[in-house]
One Martini backbone bead per residue (centre of mass of N, CA, C, O) as a GRO file, in nm:
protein
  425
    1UNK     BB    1   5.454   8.996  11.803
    2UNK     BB    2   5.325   9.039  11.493
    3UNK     BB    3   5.005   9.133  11.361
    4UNK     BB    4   4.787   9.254  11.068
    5UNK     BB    5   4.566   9.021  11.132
    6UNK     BB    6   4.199   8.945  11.183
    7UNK     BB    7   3.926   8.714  11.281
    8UNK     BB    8   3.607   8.819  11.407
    9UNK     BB    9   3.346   8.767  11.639
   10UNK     BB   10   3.053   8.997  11.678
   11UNK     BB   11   2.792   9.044  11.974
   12UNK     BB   12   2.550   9.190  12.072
   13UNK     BB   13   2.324   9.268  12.293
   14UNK     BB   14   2.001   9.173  12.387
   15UNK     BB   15   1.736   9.238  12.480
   16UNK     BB   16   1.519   9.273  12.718
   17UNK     BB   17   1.242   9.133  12.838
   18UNK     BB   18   0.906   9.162  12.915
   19UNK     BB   19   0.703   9.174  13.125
   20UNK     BB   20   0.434   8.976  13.334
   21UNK     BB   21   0.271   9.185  13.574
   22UNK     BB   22   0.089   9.239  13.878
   23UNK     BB   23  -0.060   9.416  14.073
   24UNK     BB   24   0.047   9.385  14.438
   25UNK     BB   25  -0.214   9.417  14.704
   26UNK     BB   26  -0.342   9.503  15.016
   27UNK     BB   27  -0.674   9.522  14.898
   28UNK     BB   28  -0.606   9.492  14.606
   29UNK     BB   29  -0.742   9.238  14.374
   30UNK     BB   30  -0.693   9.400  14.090
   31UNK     BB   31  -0.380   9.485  13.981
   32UNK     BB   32  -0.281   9.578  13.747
   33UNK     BB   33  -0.069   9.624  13.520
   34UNK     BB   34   0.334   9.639  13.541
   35UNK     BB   35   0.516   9.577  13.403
   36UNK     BB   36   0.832   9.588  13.230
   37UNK     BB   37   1.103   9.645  13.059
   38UNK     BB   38   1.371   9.590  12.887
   39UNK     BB   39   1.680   9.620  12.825
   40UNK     BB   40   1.958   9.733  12.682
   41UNK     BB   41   2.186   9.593  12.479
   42UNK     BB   42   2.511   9.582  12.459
   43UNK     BB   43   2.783   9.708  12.290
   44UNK     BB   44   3.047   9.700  12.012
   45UNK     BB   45   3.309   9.863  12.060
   46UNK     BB   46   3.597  10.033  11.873
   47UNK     BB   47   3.938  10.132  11.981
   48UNK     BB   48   4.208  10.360  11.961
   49UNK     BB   49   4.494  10.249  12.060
   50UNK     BB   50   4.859  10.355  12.121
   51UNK     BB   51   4.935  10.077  12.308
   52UNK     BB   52   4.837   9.934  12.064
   53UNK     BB   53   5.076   9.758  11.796
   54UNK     BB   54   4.887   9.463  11.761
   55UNK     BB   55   4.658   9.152  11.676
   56UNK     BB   56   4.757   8.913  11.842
   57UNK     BB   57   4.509   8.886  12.025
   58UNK     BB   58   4.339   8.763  11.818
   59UNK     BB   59   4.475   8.446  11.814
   60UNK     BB   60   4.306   8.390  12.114
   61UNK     BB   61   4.078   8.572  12.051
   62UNK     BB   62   3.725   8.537  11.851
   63UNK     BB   63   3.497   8.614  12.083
   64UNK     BB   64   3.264   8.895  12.096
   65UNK     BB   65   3.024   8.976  12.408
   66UNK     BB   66   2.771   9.152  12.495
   67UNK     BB   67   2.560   9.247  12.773
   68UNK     BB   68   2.254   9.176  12.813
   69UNK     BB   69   1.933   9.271  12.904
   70UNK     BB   70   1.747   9.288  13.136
   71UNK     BB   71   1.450   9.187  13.230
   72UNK     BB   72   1.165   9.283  13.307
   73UNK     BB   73   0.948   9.425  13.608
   74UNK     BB   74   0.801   9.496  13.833
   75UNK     BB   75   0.646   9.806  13.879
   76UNK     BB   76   0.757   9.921  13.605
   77UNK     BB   77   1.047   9.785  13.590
   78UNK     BB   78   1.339   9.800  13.435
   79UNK     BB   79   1.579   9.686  13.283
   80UNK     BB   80   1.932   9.586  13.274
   81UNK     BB   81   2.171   9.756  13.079
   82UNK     BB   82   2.378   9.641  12.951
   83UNK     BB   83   2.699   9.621  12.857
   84UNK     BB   84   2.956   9.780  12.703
   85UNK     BB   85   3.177   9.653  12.446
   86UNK     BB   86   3.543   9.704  12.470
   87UNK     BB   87   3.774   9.746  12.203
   88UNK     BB   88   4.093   9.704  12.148
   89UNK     BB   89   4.317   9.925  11.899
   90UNK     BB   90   4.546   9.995  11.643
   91UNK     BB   91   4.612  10.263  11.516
   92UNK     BB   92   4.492  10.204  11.169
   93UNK     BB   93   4.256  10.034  11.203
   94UNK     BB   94   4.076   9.809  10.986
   95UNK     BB   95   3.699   9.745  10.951
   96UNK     BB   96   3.531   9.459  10.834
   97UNK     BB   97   3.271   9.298  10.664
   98UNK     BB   98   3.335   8.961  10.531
   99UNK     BB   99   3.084   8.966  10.345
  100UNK     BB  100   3.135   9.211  10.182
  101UNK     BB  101   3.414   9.376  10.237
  102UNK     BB  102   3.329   9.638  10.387
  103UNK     BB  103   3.370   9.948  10.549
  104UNK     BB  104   3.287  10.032  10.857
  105UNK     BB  105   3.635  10.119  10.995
  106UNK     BB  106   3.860  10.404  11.049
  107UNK     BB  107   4.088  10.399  11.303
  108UNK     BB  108   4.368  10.680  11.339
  109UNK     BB  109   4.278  10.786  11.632
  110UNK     BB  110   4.343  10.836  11.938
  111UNK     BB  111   3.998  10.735  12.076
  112UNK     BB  112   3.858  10.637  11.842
  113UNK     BB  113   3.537  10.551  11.786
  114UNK     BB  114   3.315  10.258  11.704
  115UNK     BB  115   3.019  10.133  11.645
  116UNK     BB  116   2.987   9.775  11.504
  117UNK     BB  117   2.770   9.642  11.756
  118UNK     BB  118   2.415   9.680  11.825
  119UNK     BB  119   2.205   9.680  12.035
  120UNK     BB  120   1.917   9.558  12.193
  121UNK     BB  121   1.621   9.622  12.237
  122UNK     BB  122   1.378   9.644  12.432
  123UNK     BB  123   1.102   9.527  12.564
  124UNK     BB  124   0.807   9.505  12.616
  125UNK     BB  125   0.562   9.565  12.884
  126UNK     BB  126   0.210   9.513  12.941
  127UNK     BB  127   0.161   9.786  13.004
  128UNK     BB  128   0.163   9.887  12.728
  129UNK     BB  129  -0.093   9.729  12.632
  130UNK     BB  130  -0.306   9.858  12.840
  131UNK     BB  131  -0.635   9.941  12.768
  132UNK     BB  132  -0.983   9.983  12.770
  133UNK     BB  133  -1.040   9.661  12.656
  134UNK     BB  134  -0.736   9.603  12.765
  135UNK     BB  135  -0.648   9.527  13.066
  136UNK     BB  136  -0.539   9.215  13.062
  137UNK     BB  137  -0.202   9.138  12.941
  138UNK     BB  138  -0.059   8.834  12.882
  139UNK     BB  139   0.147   9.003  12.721
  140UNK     BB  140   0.499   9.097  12.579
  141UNK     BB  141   0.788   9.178  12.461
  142UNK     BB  142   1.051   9.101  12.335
  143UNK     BB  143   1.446   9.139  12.273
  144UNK     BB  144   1.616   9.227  12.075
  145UNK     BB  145   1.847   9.166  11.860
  146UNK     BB  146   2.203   9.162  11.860
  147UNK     BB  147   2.391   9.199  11.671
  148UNK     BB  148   2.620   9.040  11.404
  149UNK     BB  149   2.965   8.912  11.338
  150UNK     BB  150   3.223   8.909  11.086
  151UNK     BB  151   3.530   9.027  11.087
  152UNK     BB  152   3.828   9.226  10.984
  153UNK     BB  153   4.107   9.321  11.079
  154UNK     BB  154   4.342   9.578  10.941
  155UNK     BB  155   4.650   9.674  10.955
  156UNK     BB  156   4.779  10.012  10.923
  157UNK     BB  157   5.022  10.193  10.934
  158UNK     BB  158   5.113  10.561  11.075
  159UNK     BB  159   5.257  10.761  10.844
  160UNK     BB  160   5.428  10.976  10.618
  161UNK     BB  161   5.668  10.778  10.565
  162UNK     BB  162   5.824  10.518  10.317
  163UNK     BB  163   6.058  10.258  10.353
  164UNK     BB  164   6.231  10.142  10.070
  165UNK     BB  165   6.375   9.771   9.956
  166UNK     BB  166   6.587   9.590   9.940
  167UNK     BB  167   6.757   9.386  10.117
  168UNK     BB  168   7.001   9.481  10.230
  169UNK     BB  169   7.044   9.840  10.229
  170UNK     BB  170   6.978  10.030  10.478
  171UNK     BB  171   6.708  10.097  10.621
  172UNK     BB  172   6.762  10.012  10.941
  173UNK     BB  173   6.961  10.186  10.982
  174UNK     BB  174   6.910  10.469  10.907
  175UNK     BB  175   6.641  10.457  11.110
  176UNK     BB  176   6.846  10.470  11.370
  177UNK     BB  177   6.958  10.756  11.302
  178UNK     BB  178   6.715  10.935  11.244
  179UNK     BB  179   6.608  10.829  11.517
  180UNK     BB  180   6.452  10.623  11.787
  181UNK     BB  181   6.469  10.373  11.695
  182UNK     BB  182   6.504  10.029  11.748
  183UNK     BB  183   6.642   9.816  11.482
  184UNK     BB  184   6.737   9.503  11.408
  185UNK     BB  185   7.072   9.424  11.295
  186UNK     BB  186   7.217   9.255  11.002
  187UNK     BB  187   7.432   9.115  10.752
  188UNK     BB  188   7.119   9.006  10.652
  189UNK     BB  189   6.850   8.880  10.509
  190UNK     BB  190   6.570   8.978  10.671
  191UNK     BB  191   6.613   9.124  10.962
  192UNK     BB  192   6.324   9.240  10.894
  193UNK     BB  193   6.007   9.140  10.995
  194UNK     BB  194   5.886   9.388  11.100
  195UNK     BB  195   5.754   9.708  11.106
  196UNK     BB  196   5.930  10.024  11.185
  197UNK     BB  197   5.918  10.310  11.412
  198UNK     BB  198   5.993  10.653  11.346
  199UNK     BB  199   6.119  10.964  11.479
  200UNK     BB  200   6.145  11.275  11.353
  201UNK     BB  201   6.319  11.553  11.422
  202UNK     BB  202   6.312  11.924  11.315
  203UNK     BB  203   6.236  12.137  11.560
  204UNK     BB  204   5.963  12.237  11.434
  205UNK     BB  205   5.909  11.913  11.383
  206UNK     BB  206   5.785  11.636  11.252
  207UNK     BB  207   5.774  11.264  11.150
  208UNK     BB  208   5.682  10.937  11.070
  209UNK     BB  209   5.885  10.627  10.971
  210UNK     BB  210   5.871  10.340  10.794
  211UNK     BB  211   5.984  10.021  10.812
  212UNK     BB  212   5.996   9.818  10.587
  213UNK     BB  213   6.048   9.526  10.472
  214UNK     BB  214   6.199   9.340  10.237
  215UNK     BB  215   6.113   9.387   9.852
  216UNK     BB  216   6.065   9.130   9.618
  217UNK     BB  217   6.033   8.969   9.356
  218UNK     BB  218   5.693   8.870   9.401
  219UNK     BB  219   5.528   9.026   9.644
  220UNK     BB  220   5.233   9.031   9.534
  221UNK     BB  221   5.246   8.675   9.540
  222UNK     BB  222   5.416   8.599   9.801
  223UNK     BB  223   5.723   8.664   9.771
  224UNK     BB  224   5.833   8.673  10.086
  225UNK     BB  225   5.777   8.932  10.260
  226UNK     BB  226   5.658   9.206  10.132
  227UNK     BB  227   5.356   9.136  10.093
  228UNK     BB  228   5.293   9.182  10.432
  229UNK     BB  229   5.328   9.520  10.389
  230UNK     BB  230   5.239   9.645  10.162
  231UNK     BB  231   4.970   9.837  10.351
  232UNK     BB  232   5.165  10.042  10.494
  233UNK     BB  233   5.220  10.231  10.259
  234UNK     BB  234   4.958  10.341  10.189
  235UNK     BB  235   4.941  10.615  10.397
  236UNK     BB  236   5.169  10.748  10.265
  237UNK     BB  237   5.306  11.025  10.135
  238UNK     BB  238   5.558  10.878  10.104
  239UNK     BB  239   5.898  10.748   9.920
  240UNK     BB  240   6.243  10.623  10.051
  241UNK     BB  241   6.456  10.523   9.822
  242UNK     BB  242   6.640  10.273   9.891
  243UNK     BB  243   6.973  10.221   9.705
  244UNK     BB  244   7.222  10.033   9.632
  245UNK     BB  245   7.549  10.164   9.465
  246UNK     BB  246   7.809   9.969   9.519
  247UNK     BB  247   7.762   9.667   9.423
  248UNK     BB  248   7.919   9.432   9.647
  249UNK     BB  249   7.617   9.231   9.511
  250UNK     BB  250   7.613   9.259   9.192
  251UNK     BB  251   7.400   9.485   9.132
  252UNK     BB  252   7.144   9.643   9.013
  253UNK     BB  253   7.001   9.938   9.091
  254UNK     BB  254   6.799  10.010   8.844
  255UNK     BB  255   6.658   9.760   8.862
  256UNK     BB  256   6.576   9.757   9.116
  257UNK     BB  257   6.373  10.008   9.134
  258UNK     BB  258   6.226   9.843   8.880
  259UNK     BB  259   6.107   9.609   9.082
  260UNK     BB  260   5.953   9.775   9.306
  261UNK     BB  261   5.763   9.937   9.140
  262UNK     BB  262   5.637   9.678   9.011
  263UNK     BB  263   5.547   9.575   9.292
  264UNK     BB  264   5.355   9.863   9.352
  265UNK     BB  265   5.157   9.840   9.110
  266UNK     BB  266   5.049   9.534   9.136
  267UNK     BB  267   4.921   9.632   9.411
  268UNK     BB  268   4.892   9.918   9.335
  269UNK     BB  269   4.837  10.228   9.192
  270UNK     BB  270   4.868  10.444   9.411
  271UNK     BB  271   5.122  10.350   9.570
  272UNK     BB  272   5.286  10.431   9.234
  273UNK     BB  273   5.209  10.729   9.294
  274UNK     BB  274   5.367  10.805   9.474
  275UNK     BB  275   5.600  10.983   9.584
  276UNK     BB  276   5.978  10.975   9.537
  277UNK     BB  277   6.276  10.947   9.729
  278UNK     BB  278   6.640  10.874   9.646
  279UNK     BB  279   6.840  10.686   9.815
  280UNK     BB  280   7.223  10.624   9.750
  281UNK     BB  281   7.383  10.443   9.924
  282UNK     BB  282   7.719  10.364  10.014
  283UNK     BB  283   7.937  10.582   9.956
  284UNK     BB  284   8.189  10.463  10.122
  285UNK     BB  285   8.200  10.266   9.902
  286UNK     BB  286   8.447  10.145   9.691
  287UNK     BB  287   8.287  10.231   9.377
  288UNK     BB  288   8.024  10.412   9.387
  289UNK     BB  289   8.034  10.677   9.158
  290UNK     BB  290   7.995  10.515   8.926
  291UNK     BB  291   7.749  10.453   8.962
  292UNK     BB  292   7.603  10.713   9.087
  293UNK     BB  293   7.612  10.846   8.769
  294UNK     BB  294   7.424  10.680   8.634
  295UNK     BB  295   7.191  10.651   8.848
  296UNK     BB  296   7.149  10.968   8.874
  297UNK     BB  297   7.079  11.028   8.569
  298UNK     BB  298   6.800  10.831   8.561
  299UNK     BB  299   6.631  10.969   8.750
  300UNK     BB  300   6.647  11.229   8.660
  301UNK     BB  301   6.518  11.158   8.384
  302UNK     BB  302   6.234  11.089   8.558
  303UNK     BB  303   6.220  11.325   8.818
  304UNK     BB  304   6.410  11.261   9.050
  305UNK     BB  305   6.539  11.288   9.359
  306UNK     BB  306   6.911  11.217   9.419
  307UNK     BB  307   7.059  11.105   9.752
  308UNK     BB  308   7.338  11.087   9.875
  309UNK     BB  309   7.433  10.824  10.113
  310UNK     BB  310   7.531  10.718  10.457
  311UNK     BB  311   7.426  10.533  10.699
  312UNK     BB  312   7.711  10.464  10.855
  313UNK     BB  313   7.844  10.797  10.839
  314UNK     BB  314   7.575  11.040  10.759
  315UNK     BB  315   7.570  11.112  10.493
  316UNK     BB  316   7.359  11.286  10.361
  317UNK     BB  317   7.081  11.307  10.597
  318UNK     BB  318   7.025  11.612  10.635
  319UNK     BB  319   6.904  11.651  10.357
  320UNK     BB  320   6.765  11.402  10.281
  321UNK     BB  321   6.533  11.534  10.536
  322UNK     BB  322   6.470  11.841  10.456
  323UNK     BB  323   6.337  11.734  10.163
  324UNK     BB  324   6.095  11.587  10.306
  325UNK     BB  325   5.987  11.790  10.494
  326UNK     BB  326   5.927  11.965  10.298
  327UNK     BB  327   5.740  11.783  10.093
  328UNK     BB  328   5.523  11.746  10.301
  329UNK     BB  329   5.389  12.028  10.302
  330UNK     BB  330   5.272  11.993  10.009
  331UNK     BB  331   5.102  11.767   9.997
  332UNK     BB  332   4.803  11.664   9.908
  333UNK     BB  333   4.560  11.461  10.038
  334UNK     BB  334   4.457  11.325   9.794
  335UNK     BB  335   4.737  11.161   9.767
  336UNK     BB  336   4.697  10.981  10.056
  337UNK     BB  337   4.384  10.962  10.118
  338UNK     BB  338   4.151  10.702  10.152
  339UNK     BB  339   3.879  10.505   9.977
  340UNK     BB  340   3.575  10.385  10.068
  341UNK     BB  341   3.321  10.113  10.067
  342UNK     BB  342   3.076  10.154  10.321
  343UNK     BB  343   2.910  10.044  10.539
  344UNK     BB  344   2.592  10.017  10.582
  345UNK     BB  345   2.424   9.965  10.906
  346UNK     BB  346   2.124  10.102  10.837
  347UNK     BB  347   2.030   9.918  10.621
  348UNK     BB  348   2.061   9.636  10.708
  349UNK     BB  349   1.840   9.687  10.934
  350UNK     BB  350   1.614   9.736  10.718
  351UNK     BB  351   1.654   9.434  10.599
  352UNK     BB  352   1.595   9.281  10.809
  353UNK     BB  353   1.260   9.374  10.827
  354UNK     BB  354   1.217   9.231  10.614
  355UNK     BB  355   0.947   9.005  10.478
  356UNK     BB  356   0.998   8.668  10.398
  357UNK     BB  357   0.853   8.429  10.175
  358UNK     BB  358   0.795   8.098  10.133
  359UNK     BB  359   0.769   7.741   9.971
  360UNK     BB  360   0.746   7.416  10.031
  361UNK     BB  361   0.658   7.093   9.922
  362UNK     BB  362   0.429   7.106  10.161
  363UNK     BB  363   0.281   7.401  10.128
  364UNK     BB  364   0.392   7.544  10.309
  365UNK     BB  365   0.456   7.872  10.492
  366UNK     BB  366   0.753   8.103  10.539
  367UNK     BB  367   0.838   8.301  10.786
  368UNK     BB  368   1.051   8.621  10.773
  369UNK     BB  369   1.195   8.831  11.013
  370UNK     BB  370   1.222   9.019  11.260
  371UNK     BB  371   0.908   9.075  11.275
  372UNK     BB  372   0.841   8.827  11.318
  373UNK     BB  373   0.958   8.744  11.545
  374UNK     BB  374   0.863   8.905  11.728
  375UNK     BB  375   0.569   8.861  11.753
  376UNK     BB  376   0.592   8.600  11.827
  377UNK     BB  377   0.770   8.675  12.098
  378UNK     BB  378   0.448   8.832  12.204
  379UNK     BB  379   0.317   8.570  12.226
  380UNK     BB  380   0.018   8.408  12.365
  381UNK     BB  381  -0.166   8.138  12.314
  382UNK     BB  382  -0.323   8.109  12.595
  383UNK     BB  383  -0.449   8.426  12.480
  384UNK     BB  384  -0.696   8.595  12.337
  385UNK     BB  385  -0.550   8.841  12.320
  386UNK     BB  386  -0.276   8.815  12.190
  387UNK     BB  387  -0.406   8.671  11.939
  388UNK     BB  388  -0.535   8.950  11.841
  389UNK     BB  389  -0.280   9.093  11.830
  390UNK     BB  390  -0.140   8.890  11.627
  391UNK     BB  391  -0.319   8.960  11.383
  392UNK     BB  392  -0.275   9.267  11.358
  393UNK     BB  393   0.012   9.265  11.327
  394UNK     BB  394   0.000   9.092  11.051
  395UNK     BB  395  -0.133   9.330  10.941
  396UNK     BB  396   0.067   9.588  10.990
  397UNK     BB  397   0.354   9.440  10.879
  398UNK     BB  398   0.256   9.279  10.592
  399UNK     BB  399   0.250   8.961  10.596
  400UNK     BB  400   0.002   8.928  10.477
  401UNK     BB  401   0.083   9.073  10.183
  402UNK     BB  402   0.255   8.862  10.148
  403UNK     BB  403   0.103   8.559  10.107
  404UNK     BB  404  -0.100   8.693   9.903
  405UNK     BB  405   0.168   8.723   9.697
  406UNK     BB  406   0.227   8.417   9.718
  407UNK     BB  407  -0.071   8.253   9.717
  408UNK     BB  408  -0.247   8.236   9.940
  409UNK     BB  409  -0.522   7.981  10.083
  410UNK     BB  410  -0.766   7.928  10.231
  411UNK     BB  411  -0.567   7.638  10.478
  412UNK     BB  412  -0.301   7.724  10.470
  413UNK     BB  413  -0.033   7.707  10.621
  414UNK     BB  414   0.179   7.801  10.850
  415UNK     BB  415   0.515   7.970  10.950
  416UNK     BB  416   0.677   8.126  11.247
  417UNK     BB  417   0.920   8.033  11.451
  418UNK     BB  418   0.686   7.786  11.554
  419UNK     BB  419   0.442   7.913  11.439
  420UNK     BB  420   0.150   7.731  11.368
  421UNK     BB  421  -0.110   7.773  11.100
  422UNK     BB  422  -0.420   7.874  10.947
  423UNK     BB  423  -0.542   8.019  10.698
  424UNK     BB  424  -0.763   8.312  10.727
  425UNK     BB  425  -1.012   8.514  10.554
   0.00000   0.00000   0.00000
């Protein structure tokens, strides 16, 4: 099964904790503070491979965490740094922050690689603690937890050409001539559920061309199938419109043209100005030249060219070839490569660091922020070291001008993430 859509939760691996231990050793009394640190988490990176052609895999994983890093250990020894967590997808995944709606990351080429969701930093081990002071710290810093987020995957498909077209015009005829593609065939409407890709060989260089499944009328707003897949067409440099001119669906061409351009135009406006050329299908069908010279003459009117050709009989079909690689080579990047407005993720970070102080209904004054958290998870509340640490850091954090600023006054409560005291000038 083919799906270009899925929403995924990613966890990057926390840091892990310092250690708190003393050397020990035979004929030494008191062997000094040796904690080691905590390993750094694993992160989250987002592979493109070639081999992954849909994210149907994902609507049966939806939640990935990397492996956290291991505490710091005595004698100094550091913690085990997490595994980082790769995920294979398929070459033109954009990633989404959920939240946010911005693009994370746009992954186009084979084996391009980006970090997600980054791991946390380990904590210090006690040892890092130990001054001329205070030579005994019986306390370490907790490891950074690990990003975390949901995102949404979309795929769309990495072509040149997009082939569009109502349903049951021989646009997968077409492509099964033209290319190595092989997609099923039936003279029934909606044959093609899925897009397929195929390459067209032209000797000096290739294309490769996207077969969208057929757009019709309101495909913009859900109906038929066509509107699950116009997002492949964004990425094409053109776009070859395939429009039966035979009549023998008693069909009129001209609006049927006119019906795609405007769900093209409602779905996006890049989308309907990318360049067109026209293929006029089923030549070989009595009674086609009389519609064709009507239909040729209203394209040409537009400034479009328009190639006769049949996709059964494979007539016209090496011109209009050669005429699409000829202008593949001159479209220059701005009118096809797509701009996103993308995610910050160092900010985002930065955000986290902010200090914000509440205050509820009984007076309490709560304190948060990843700085709050951490400050918090190395404090040692039945160590007189550690809780001198723990004031100085409140001060050094902005907490104490933060409380301050929120209107705090000596005796009132304090909460830090289950850590309450009463706060004193």
């Amino acid at each position: 099964m083919f799906s270009d859509k899925a929403r995924i939760f990613i966890k990057a691996g926390d840091g892990g904790d310092g250690a708190v231990t003393f050397h020990r050793e035979k004929y030494v009394a008191a062997g000094g503070p040796d904690g080691g640190d905590g390993g750094r988490g694993g992160s989250v990176i987002f592979v493109a491979d070639k081999n992954v052609n849909t994210l149907i895999d994902f609507r049966h994983r939806r939640k990935f965490k990397a492996e956290n890093g291991g505490p710091g250990r005595d004698a100094n020894r550091y913690g085990k740094n997490g595994a980082d967590l790769r995920v294979s997808v398929p070459v033109g995944t954009i990633v989404r922050d959920e939240d946010s709606g911005l693009v994370i990351c746009d992954l186009k080429e084979d084996g391009e690689e980006f970090v997600v969701a980054k791991g946390g930093i380990g904590g210090w081990g006690n040892k890092r603690f130990a001054t001329a002071t205070r030579q005994v710290p019986r306390f370490a810093k907790p490891g950074s937890p690990g990003d975390e987020r949901f995102v949404t995957l979309e795929l769309k498909l990495i072509a040149d050409v997009g082939l569009l077209g109502f349903p049951n015009v021989g646009k997968s005829t077409f492509l099964s001539i033209i290319s190595d593609a092989r997609p099923k065939i039936a003279n029934y409407h909606f044959t093609t559920l899925e897009p397929n890709l195929g390459v067209v060989n032209m000797g000096d260089g290739s294309f490769v061309v996207a077969d969208i499944p057929g757009i019709i009328e309101g495909a913009h707003e859900g109906v038929g199938l066509g509107h699950e897949f116009l997002r492949h067409v964004e990425r094409t440099k053109l776009l070859l419109h395939v429009v039966d001119v035979s009549g023998v669906e008693g069909r009129d061409p001209i609006e049927d043209f006119d019906t795609i351009n405007r769900e093209l135009r409602l779905h996006s406006e890049k989308l309907a100005s990318k360049r067109q050329i026209v293929l006029a299908n089923k030549c070989d069908i009595p009674g086609f030249d009389e519609n064709f010279e009507i239909f040729k003459s209203e394209m040409e009117s537009r400034g479009l060219t328009v190639f006769k050709i049949s996709a059964a009989t494979k007539q016209g079909i090496d011109e209009a070839l050669k005429f699409t690689y000829e202008t593949l080579s001159k479209i220059p990047p701005e009118e096809y490569e797509e701009e996103y407005e993308m995610f910050d993720m160092e900010a985002e970070r930065a955000a986290d660091e902010t200090i914000t102080v509440s205050r509820d209904e009984d007076g309490v004054f709560h304190v948060e922020g990843r700085k709050a958290f951490l400050i918090v998870g190395s404090t040692n509340i039945d160590d007189y070291e550690s809780l001198q640490y723990f004031q100085r850091a409140l001060i050094k954090s902005g907490i104490i001008d933060k409380l301050k600023e929120a209107g705090i006054s000596d005796g009132d409560p304090v909460e830090i993430y289950g850590c309450e005291f009463d706060y004193v000038e």
